[in-house]
VOGU-3710 file (C-alpha; in Angstrom, 3 decimals, decimal comma):
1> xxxxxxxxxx> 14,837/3,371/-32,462  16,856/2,341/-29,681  18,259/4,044/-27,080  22,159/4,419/-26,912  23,910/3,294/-23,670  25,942/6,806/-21,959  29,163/4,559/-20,923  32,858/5,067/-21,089  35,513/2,387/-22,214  38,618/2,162/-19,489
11> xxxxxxxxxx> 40,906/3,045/-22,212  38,956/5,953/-23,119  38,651/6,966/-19,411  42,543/6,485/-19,180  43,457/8,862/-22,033  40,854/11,398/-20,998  42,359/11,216/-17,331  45,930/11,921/-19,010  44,567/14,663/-21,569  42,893/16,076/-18,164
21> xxxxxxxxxx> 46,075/16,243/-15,888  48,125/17,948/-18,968  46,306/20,942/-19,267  48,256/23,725/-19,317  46,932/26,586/-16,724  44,000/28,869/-18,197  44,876/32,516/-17,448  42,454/34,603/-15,895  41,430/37,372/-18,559  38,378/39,543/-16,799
31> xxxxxxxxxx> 37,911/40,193/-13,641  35,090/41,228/-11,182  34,858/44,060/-9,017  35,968/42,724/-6,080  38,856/40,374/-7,708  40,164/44,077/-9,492  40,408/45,547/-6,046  42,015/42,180/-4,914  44,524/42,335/-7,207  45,200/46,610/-6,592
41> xxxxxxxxxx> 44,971/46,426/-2,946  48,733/46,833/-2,146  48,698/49,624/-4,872  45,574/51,090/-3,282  46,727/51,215/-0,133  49,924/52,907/-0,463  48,715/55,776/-2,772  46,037/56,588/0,254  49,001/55,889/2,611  51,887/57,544/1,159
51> xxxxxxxxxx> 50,660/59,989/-1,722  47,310/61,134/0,477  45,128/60,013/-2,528  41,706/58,987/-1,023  39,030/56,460/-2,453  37,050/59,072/-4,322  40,559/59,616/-6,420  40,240/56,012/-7,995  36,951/55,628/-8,919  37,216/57,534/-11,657
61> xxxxxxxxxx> 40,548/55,647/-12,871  38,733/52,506/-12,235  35,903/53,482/-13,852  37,980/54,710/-17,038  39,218/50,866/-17,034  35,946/49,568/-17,436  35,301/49,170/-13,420  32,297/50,838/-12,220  32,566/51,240/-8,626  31,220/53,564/-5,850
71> xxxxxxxxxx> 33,341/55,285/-2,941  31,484/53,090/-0,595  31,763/49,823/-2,202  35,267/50,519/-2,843  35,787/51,394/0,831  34,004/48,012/1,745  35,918/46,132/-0,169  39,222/47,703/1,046  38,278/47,026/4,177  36,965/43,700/3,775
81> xxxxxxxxxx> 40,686/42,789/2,200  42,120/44,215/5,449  39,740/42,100/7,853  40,656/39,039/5,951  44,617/39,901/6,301  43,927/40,765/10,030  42,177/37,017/10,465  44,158/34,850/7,989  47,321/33,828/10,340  44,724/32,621/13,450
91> xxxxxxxxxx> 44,652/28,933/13,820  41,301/28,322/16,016  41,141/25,356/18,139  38,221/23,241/17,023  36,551/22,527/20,174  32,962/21,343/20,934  33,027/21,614/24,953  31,266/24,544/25,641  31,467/23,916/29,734  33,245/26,768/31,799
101> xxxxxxxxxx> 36,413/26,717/33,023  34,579/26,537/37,095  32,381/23,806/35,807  35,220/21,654/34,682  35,930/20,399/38,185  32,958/19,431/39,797  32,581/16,575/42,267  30,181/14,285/42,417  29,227/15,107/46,407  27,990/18,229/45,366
111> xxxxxxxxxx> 24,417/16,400/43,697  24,355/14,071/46,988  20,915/14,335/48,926  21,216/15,781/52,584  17,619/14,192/53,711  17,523/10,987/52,454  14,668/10,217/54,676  12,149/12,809/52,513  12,809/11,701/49,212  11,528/8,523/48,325
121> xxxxxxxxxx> 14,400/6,217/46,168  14,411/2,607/45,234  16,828/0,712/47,927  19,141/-1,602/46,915  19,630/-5,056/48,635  22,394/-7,554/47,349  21,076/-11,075/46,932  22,505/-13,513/48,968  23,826/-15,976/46,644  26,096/-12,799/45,153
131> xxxxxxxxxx> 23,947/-11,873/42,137  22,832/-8,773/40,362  21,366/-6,225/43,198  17,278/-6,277/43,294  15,684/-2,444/42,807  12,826/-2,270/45,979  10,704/0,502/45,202  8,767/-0,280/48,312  11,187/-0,571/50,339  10,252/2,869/52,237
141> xxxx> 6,889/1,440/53,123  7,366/-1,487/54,703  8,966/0,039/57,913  12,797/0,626/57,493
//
């Protein structure tokens, strides 16, 4: 028995692309919990608002509707609808630099070395014939 290759033919990968793009829109038919409340929010909101129903008033209409919900998760997701409305229209700067404002602006002088006598540092001599500098690490014990 031999095995069957799983490949496409261009033309069949060209009409599948067009059936693909021509699909009409699938409407959504159930929804979950959190989508139902989505969807009532505005609804929600102004019954509590205007006709001083409170969230223990719906969950028995929701529940009649085939959406089991407590007070609490109701509440939560109420609330969670309102925190997403409060932080939708922000538009955060992306920024890695985490340095405070008074750091910004330092100047190099301010790492300089008072005593340069008590720390012991390579000196650097030029050569003569304009080259690269030479690095003398002894240069503090051979009597500066």
């Amino acid at each position: 028995m031999t095995k069957q290759k799983n490949t496409m033919t261009k033309e069949n990968l060209d009409r599948l692309t067009e059936e693909l793009a021509a699909l009409p829109v699938k409407e959504q038919t159930d929804f979950n919990t959190r989508e139902v409340v989505e969807k009532l929010k505005v609804e929600l909101q102004y019954a509590m608002d205007e006709k001083r129903y409170t969230i223990e008033d719906f969950v028995p209409m929701l529940a009649k509707r085939g959406t089991k919900v407590s007070p609490s998760t109701l509440r939560a997701y109420l609330q969670d609808n309102e925190k997403k409305k409060a932080k939708a229209p922000r538009n955060r700067k992306t920024s890695t630099n985490t340095a405070k404002p008074d750091m910004v602006n330092i100047k190099p002088d301010v790492f300089k070395v008072e005593d340069e006598q008590t720390h012991s540092a390579p000196t650097v001599s030029k050569k003569p014939n304009g080259g690269l500098p030479d690095f003398d690490d002894n240069a503090d014990t051979q009597g500066a």
